[in-house]
Each structure stands twice: as structure tokens, then as C-alpha cells.
N, C-alpha and C positions, 0 to 999 in steps of 0.2 A: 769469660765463662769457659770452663774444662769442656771439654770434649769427656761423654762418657759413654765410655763400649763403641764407640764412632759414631753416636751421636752430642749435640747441642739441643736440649729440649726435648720435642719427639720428632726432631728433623735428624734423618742420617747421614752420615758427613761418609761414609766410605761403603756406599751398598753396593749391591753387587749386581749391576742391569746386566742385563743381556748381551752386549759387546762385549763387556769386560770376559765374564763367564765363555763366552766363544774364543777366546783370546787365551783365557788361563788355559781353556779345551786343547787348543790350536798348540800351545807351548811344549805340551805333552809330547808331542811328535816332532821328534827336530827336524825330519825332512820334509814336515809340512811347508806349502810356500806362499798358503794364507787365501787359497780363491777360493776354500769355501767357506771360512770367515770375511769377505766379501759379499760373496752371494747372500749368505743370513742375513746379513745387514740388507741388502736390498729386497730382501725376504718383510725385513721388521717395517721397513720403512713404506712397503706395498700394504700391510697390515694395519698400521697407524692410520694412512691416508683414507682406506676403507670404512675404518672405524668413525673419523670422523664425517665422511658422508653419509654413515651409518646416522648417526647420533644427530645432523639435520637435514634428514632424508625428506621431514615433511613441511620444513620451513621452506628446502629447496626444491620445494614440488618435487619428488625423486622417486617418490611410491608411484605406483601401477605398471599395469604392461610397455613394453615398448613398442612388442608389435611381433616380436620374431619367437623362432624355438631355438632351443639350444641343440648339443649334437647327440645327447639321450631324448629331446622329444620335447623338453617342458617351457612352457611359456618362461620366455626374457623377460626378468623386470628389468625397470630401468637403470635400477641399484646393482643386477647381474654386469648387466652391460659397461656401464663405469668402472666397478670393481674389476671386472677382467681388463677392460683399459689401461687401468692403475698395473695392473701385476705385469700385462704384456711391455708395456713400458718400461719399469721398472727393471724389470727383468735383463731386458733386453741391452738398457745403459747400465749395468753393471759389468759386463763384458766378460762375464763368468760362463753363460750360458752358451750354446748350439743348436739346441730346440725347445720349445716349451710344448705339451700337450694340457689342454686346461676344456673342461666340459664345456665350457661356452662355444667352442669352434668344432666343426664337424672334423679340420683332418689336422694333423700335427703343423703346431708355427715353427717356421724354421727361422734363425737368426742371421741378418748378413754376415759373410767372412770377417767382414770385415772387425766388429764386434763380439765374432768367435770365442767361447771358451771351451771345456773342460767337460760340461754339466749339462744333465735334462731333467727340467723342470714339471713335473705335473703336479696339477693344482685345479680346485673348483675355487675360485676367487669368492664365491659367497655362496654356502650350502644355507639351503633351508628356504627356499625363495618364496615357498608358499605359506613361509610365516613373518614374510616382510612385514608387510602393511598392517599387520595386526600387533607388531610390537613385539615379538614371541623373540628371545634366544637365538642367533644365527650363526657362524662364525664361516671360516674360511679354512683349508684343507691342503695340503702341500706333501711333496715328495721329492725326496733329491737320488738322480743314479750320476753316476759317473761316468761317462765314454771313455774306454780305453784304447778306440782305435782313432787312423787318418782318415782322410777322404770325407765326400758327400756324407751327410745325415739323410738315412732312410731311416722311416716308421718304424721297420724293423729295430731298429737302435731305443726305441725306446719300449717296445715290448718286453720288460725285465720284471723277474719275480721281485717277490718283497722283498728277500734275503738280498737282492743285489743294494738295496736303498744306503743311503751314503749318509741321508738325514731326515727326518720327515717329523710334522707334528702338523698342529690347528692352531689358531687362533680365535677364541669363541668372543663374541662381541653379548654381552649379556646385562647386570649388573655394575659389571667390571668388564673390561679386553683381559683378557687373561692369554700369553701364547704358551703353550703346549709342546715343548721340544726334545727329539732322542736325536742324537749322533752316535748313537751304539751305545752309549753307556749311563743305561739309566734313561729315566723320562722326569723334567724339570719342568714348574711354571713357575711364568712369568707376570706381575702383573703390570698393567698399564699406569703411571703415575701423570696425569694430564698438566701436572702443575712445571714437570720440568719435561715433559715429553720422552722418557723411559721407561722401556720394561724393568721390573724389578725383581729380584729373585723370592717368591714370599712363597711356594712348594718345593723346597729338594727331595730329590726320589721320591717323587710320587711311584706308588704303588697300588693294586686293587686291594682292598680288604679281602681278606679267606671268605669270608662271608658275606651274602646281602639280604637282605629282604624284599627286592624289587626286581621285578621283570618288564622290559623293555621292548615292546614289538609290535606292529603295524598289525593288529589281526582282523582288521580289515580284508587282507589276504589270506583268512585262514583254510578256504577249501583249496586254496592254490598249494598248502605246505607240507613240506615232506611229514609221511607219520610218524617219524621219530619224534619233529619237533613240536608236531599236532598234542603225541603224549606228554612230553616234557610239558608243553603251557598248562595242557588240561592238568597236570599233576601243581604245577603253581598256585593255579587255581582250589584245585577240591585234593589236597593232601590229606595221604592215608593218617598221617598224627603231626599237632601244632598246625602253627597258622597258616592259613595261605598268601601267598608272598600280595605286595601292593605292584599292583600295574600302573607307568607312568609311559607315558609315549607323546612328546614332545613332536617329533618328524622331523627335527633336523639330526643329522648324525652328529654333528659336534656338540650340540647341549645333552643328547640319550646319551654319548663315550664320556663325555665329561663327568655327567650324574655318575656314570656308571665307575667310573677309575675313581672319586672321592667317594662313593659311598654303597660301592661294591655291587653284588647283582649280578642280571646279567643284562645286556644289548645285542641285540642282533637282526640286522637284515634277509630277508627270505629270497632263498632262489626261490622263485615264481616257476612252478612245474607244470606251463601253460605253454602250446605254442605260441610262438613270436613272428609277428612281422619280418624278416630286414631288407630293407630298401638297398 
């Protein structure tokens, strides 16, 4: 049988996963020398691993609390606690890394010398925790900076605006795993294909639509929110001409930013303009 368009049947004989597409990325730059096509990969592979305790979380008893909080405040599922596992690990034998900062841990992981690299990884290994147990949309959250000096890794090293980010996307665990990825140029998904174990390229340049019909927000918190954003929702809600937009609010950040980047809108979380504890 031919081979046509690079498939046989409706199987593809030359798609284009994830490795490869880091790789053509990666070519682009001749002085690149390939450690952060490395790290991605142990990115994909921390992602996968999730997914799938994702998907027999209830065969392997893996739903409810564990017992602990995390270093914003919120009860550890059990599924938090493995998944950060997975990435710290992960992470860690890829030998790309120096620190990682991941919500699970109150102060920054530092890497032994020994396994030393390049990179500081932050990450929440599984957003949405309070929609574990009920099945709901979850995924997982990642940021790449660079170190550009020697010596000790202090916290300070990892305190870097977004503009410093070297890589960053999601991986939403939903329907589909789907990962979510920018290295500066453009934002791609990927989907999960279980039958060979690859991401597949099935969105290039993902973009927001100009327009949406949906609004995105916790307003549960609405005495706590500034009056700008107070007016914006109320104007969502009861517009002066045409419809009023539809409110969706999921509560994990990767399934609202997902909805919202395929099918436009808006998403947003609230400064809470309430005083705050800090311990």
C-alpha cells in the first residue's frame, strides 16, 4: 500500500510529536547545544506519567486528602503529592536543571551539584486540585528561566519576570492530554496519542479569537475586586446593546486559559484587595 500525504489508511507514517518539533526548534539556532530540548523531554515525560495516574486515580485509591497543605495554603491531594514527585524527579535526572520552585513545597528545591544544569524550573505539577475527585478538567503548569551566572543557587535566582521565560506552557489532562507550548515563537498543542505514547502536533499557532462570548471568573470574590473589574463583569452581564456574554468558571487555570485561547473571551484571576495573613 502507498503511503499517502504520510499516511497508510488513517494512520500517520511522519507526524510531527513533540521531540521532533523541539528538535526542528532547536536546529534553528546553531549555537544551541540542545539542554533545553532535554529538559522538554523530561518536561513530556513528567506529564505523561501524571496523566496516567490521572486517568487511574480511582482504581488506585489516589483520590482524597493526604493530609498536608501546600506552600499557598490548600489541602494536598494525594494525586498533588505524586505528581509533584513525578516532576521533582524527573526533573532532577534530566541534569538540565539547578532549582526547581513548584507550589507544592514552601521554599525553592535546589538540585545536587552534581546533576547541575543551566535552568529553573517552576511548575504546579497538577492545578485544579479541588476538582480532583469529582472528575472536572485538571492539568499541570510549567515555566522555564535560564541562569546566567556561577556559584550557589539562591531564591533570588529564581525571582524572574515573565519576559525572562526561556519556555513555558500547560498540559491540561481533560478529554484529551493535550500540552500547550511557547519557546518564544508562537504557542503549539500538542495532543497525547496513548496508542504509541506521543504528543502529536494537532494545533499550530494557536491564537485567541478577536472576539468571545464568554467570561471567566471566580465571583465568588466579587466584594473583594477592584472597581474597574467590578464594572467590566457587571457590563458582561447587563450590556448597554446585544447579548450578554455566557459565564463559565471551571476553577482550574488550565481548563478557563484553554477554553479561553480556543474560543476566545476573557479569563482572569483577581487580586483579592483584602488584607492577608503572612506567616
Amino acid at each position: 500500500m502507498a503511503s499517502n500525504g504520510g499516511k497508510i489508511g488513517d494512520i500517520p507514517t511522519d507526524a510531527m510529536t513533540l521531540n521532533r518539533f523541539v528538535m526542528e526548534e532547536q536546529m534553528k539556532h546553531p549555537g544551541a547545544s540542545g539542554s533545553l530540548s532535554l529538559l522538554l523531554s523530561s518536561l513530556c515525560t513528567a506529564c505523561k506519567a501524571t496523566e496516567a495516574a490521572v486517568r487511574k486515580a480511582g482504581i488506585a485509591q489516589l483520590y482524597g486528602i493526604a493530609g498536608d497543605t501546600n506552600a499557598t495554603g490548600d489541602e494536598q491531594k494525594k494525586l498533588d503529592v505524586l505528581a509533584n514527585e513525578l516532576f521533582v524527579n524527573l526533573l532532577k535526572s534530566s541534569y538540565q536543571t539547578c532549582a526547581m520552585v513548584s507550589e507544592e513545597n514552601e521554599h525553592m528545591i535546589e538540585v545536587p551539584v552534581a546533576k547541575h544544569g543551566r535552568y529553573i524550573v517552576c511548575f504546579d505539577p497538577l492545578d485544579g486540585s479541588s476538582n480532583i475527585d469529582c472528575l472536572v478538567s485538571i492539568g499541570s503548569i510549567f515555566g522555564i528561566y535560564k541562569r546566567d551566572c556561577d556559584g550557589p543557587v539562591s531564591t533570588a535566582d529564581c525571582l524572574l519576570p515573565g519576559n525572562k521565560l526561556v519556555a513555558a506552557g500547560y498540559c491540561v489532562f481533560g478529554t484529551a492530554c493535550m500540552m500547550v507550548l511557547s519557546t518564544g515563537n508562537g504557542v503549539n498543542g500538542f495532543t497525547l496519542d496513548p496508542s504509541i505514547g506521543e504528543f502529536i502536533l494537532t494545533a499550530g499557532n494557536m491564537t485567541i479569537p478577536a472576539k468571545g462570548k464568554i467570561y471567566s471568573t471566580n465571583e465568588g470574590n466579587a466584594q473583594y475586586l477592584d472597581s474597574k473589574l467590578q464594572k467590566y463583569l457587571n457590563d458582561c452581564k447587563f450590556p448597554k446593546s446585544g447579548k450578554p456574554k455566557a459565564a463559565r468558571y471551571v476553577g482550574s487555570m488550565v481548563a478557563d486559559v484553554h477554553r479561553t485561547i480556543c474560543y476566545g473571551g476573557v479569563s482572569c484571576t483577581q487580586l483579592i484587595l483584602q488584607p492577608l495573613t503572612v506567616n
